[in-house]
Structure formats: C-alpha cells, structure tokens
C-alpha positions in Angstrom: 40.8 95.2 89.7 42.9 92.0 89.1 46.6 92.5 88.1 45.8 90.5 84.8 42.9 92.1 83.8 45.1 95.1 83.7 47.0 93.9 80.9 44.0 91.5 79.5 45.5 88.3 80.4 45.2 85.7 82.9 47.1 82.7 84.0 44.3 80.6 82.5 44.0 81.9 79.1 47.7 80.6 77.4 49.1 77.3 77.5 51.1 76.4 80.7 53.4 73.6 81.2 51.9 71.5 84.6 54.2 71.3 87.2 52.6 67.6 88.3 54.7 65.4 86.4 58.2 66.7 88.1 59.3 66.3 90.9 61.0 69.2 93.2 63.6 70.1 95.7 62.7 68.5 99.4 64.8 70.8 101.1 66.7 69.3 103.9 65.0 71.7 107.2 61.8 73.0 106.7 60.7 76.0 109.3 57.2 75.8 110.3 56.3 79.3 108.7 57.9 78.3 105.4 54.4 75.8 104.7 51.9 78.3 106.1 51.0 79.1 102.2 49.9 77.4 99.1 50.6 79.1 95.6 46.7 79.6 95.2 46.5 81.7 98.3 49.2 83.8 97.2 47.7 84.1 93.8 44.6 85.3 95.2 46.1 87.8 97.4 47.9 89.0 94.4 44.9 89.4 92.9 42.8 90.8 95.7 45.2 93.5 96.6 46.6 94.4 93.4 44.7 98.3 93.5 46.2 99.0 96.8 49.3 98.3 95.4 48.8 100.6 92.2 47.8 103.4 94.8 50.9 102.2 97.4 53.2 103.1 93.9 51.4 106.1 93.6 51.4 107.2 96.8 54.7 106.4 97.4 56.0 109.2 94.1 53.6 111.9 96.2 55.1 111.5 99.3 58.6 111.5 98.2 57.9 114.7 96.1 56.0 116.5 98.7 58.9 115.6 101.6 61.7 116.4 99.7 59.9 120.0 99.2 59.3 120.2 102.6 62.7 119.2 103.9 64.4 122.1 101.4 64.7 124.8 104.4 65.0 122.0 107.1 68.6 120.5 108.2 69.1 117.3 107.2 68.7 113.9 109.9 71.2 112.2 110.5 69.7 108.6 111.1 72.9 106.5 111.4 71.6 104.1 113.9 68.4 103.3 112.4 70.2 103.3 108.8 72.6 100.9 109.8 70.0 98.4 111.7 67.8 98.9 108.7 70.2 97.9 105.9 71.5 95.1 108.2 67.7 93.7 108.4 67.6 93.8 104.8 70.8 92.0 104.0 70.4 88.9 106.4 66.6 89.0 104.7 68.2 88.9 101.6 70.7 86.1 102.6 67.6 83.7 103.7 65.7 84.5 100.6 68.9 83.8 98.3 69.5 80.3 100.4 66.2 79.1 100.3 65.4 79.9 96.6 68.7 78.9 95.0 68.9 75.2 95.7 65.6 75.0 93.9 66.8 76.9 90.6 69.9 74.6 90.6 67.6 71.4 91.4 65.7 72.2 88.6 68.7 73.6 85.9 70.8 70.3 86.7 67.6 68.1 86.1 65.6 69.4 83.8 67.0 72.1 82.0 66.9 75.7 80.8 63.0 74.9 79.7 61.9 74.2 83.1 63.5 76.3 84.6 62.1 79.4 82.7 58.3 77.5 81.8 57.5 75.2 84.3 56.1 77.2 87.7 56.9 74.0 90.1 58.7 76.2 92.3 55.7 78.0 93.3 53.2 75.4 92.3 54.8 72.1 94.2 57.7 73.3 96.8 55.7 75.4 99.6 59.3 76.6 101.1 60.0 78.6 97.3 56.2 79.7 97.8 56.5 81.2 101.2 60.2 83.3 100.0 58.8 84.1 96.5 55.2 85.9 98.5 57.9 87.2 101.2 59.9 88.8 98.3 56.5 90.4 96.9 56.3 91.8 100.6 59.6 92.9 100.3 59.7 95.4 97.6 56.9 97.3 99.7 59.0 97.3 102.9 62.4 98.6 100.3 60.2 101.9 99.4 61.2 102.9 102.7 64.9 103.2 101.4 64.3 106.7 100.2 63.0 107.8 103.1 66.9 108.0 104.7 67.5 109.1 101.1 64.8 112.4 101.6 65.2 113.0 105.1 69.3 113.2 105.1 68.9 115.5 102.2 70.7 113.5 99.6 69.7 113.4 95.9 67.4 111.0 94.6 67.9 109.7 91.1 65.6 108.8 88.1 67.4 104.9 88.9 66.2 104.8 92.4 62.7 105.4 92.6 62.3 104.2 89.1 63.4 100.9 89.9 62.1 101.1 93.4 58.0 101.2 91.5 58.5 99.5 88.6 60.3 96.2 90.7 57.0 96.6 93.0 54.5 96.1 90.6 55.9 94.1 87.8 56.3 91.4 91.1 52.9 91.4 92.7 51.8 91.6 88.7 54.1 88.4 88.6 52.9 86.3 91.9 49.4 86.9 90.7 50.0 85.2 87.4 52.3 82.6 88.8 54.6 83.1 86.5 57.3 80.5 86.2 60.3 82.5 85.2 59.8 84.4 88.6 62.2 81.8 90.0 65.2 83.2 88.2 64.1 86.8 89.2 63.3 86.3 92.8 66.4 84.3 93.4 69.0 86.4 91.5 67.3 89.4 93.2 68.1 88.0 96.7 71.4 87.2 95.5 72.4 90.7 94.7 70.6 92.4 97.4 72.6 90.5 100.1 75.8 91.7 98.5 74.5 95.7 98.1 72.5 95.8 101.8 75.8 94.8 103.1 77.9 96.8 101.6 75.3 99.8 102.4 75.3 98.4 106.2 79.2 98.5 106.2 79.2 102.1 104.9 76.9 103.4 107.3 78.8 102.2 110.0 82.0 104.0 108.1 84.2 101.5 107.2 86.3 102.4 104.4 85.4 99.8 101.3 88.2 99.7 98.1 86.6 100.3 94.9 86.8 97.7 93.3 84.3 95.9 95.6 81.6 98.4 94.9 82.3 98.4 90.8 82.3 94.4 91.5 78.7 94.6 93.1 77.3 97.0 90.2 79.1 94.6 87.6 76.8 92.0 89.6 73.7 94.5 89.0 74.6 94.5 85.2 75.0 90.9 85.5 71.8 90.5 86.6 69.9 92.4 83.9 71.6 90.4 81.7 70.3 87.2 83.0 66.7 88.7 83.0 66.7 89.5 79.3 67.9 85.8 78.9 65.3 84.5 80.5 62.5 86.4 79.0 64.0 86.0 75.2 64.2 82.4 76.4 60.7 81.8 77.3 59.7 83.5 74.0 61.3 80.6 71.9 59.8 78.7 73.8 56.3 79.8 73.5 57.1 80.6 69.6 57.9 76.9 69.4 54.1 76.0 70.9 55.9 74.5 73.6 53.6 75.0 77.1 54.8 77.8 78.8 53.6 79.2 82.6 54.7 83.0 81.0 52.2 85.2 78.8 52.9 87.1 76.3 51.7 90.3 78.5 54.2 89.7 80.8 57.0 89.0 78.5 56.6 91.9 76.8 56.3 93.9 80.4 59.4 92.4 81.9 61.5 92.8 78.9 61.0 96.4 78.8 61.7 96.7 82.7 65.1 94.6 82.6 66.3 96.5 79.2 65.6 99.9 80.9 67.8 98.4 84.3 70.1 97.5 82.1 70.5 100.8 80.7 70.4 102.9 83.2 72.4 100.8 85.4 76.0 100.7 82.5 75.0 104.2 82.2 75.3 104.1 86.2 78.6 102.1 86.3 80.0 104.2 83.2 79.4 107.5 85.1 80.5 106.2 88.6 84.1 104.0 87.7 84.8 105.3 83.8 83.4 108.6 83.1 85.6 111.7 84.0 83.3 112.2 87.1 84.2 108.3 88.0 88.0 109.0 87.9 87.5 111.5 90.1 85.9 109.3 92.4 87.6 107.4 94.9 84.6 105.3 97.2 81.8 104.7 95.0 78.4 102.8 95.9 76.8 100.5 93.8 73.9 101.4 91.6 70.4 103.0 93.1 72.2 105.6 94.2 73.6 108.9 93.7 76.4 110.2 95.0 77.6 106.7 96.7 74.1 107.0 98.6 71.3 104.0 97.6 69.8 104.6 100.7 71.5 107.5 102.3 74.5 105.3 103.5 77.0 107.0 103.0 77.7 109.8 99.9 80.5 109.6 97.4 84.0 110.4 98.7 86.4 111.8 96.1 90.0 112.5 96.9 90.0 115.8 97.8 86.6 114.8 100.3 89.4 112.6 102.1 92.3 114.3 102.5 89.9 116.5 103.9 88.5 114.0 105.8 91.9 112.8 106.9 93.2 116.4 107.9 90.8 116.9 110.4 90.9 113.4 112.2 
C-alpha cells in the first residue's frame, strides 16, 4: 500500500506549482553522499516501503508496552555511557541537517517569498543536497524510536507526549517524502533546528552537568515556537490553495498535519505550564525540555527538585 492511497490522494491528482522556472541554493561544498539521490527515488521508496513503516509504528507501541511490563520486577540499567554517545550522535546529526537545510529556506524566503517557500517543492525537486538531508531526516525518526528504549530500560515514566509524538512525527514524514510535499522544507529544517538544541542539552545532562532553568524553559519555549510555525505554514498553504494558486501540498495532508502540529502544540504549553508554572513546576528546580517526564526525554537525567539536591549535595 502507497502512503497516498491511504488517504486517497496523490502527488499527481492536485495542482502543483513546478519547481523548473526557479532557481535554487548551489551550496558552496557539496559531499559526495549528499547527490547519491534524486527526489523520484526517494518518492518511490516512500512509497514502496510505506507498510513496513505502518507495522514499524505498530510494532514499536507493542514492544514498548510489553518491555516496560517485563522490566516491573527487574532493577533498572543504568546506560550512561551508551546514553550519552547516543544523544551526542543525535545532536551533531541534527546540527548537519539544520546547516544544510537552512540556507535553502532562507534562499528561498529572501527571493521568492512566503509562497514558495510553503508551495513550491524546489528544495527537494532541484537541490539534491536538501534531497539527501530531507530522506536522511525520514530515516531519522526511525533511528529516534530508540529513545524510549533508555526511557523503558532505566525504569523512568513514559508519557502520552513521548511516544505520541515519537509515531505520529514518523509517519506523517515518510507520508510527506512520498508526496513531495513542498512545505516539508519548513518542517524538516525547524525540526533539525530544535533537535540540536534538546540532544544537547540531553547529552550534557547525562554526563551530569548541572544546566540553570532557564535554558531548558528557553528550549521548550523553542518547541512551542516551533508548533507555532507549523500551524503557519499549513494555514498558509491553505490560502493559497483556496486562492487556486498551484500548490505542491494536498488538501489530505493539510488537513493531517494540522491536526498533528495543533495536538504538539497542546500538549507541549500543557508540558511547559506543568514543568516551569504549575505548582509542580515551582517546585522544580532542573527541568528538561518537552518529551519527557520527569526531566527524562530519553532517560537523561530525571527531574531534580530542591529537596532531590540538597540531598544530592549532602551526601557528596
């Protein structure tokens, strides 16, 4: 099954504005590995393995039901070492991503416009570096499940935000690739952008150095931030498509990634209210950013309140 068919649209059947008559970034260094793929390949492969990602997703819930059952009378792993290598990986992945995808958002913003930028798919259909990081940011989102595995096997709880967000990002992006959707660009690249920022943070923590506040509320405010954008975008690409102005965004997946970034936004202020605001929050005196409970994303490191560090600072 083809992730359009799914939700009876395909790439082909709307208007889409053509990508041939701009031009796009040339990017000063270009790696070898960045022009290994074309956007149709990556469309295909979209396509082609869109059920094993369905049964991935669904997999994926099983196994962290089933192992957080089975760890219950088990002591928890500790898994410092490979936590801190892991989320280190992740960030510098990240950093690449966010430097190879932004100059092409801000090339086509200062040129074109807002239209372009949320209609016109040149960054996947014309630049092969944005094609390489955009597919490498679908693989991604399969390699970030394996955050809740440090969540499960240190015994830490996993919330609804987590593993919510962990699914729906997964599939909503390989639905995405396969459709070559042209308001991806924002997504992909504001995605990168926060997810060096929260790895990092996660990386520093696990190797336990002490973070203020404020920088943890700043990265959740950038979380917030982020949903924000997305609604933009997709209420943007809507006038423009209500205007019968070519568009490389259908309605299907409008309507899909609105609901996904208006639940994020949700759940994330409900996140930040709870963690900085709420009377558990002033009770709170190192707090992680959002996907996590208790300070823990990925099992990092959980939530210290004062008492935990007087504590903490008694027995040192």
């Amino acid at each position: 099954m083809a992730a359009a068919s799914l939700f009876g649209a395909s790439r082909t059947m709307e208007s889409r504005a053509s990508a041939d008559n701009y031009s796009t970034l040339e990017h000063e260094f270009v790696l070898p590995f960045e022009t290994s793929l074309h956007f149709q390949t990556a469309e295909e492969y979209a396509n082609r393995y869109w059920t094993p990602i369905l049964c991935c997703s669904a997999v994926y819930l099983g196994v962290v039901y089933l192992t957080q059952k089975a760890m219950r009378p088990r002591p928890s792993f500790n898994l410092r070492t490979p936590l801190i290598v892991w989320n280190w990986a992740l960030a510098m992945f990240s950093l690449f991503g966010a430097i190879r995808m932004l100059p092409e958002l801000i090339f086509v913003l200062s040129k074109y416009g807002v239209y372009h930028s949320v209609c016109v798919a040149s960054y996947a259909e014309s630049n092969l570096v944005c094609t390489f990081w955009t597919w490498a940011f679908g693989l991604s989102k399969l390699v970030e499940l394996g955050d809740t595995v440090f969540i499960v096997l240190r015994k830490q709880p996993l919330i609804f935000l987590h593993w919510y967000h962990h699914v729906t990002v997964l599939l909503y992006t390989w639905y995405s690739i396969a459709e070559v959707t042209a308001s991806g660009r924002w997504f992909v690249t504001l995605n990168y952008i926060v997810h060096t920022f929260m790895y990092t943070y996660y990386a520093m923590r696990a190797m336990r150095v002490r973070i203020p506040r404020r920088v943890a509320m700043g990265i959740t405010c950038g979380q917030v931030i982020q949903m924000v954008f997305g609604l933009y975008v997709n209420l943007s690409a809507y006038k423009y498509k209500q205007s019968n102005m070519p568009c490389s965004v259908t309605y299907e997946n409008l309507a899909a990634s609105f609901f996904m970034y208006f639940t994020y936004f949700l759940l994330f202020v409900k996140f930040f209210y709870d963690a900085y605001v709420g009377r558990r929050g002033k009770f709170i005196k190192f707090a992680a950013p959002a996907l996590t409970t208790n300070g823990s994303a990925n099992g990092a490191e959980r939530t210290e309140t004062d008492t935990d560090a007087n504590r903490r600072l008694k027995s040192e």
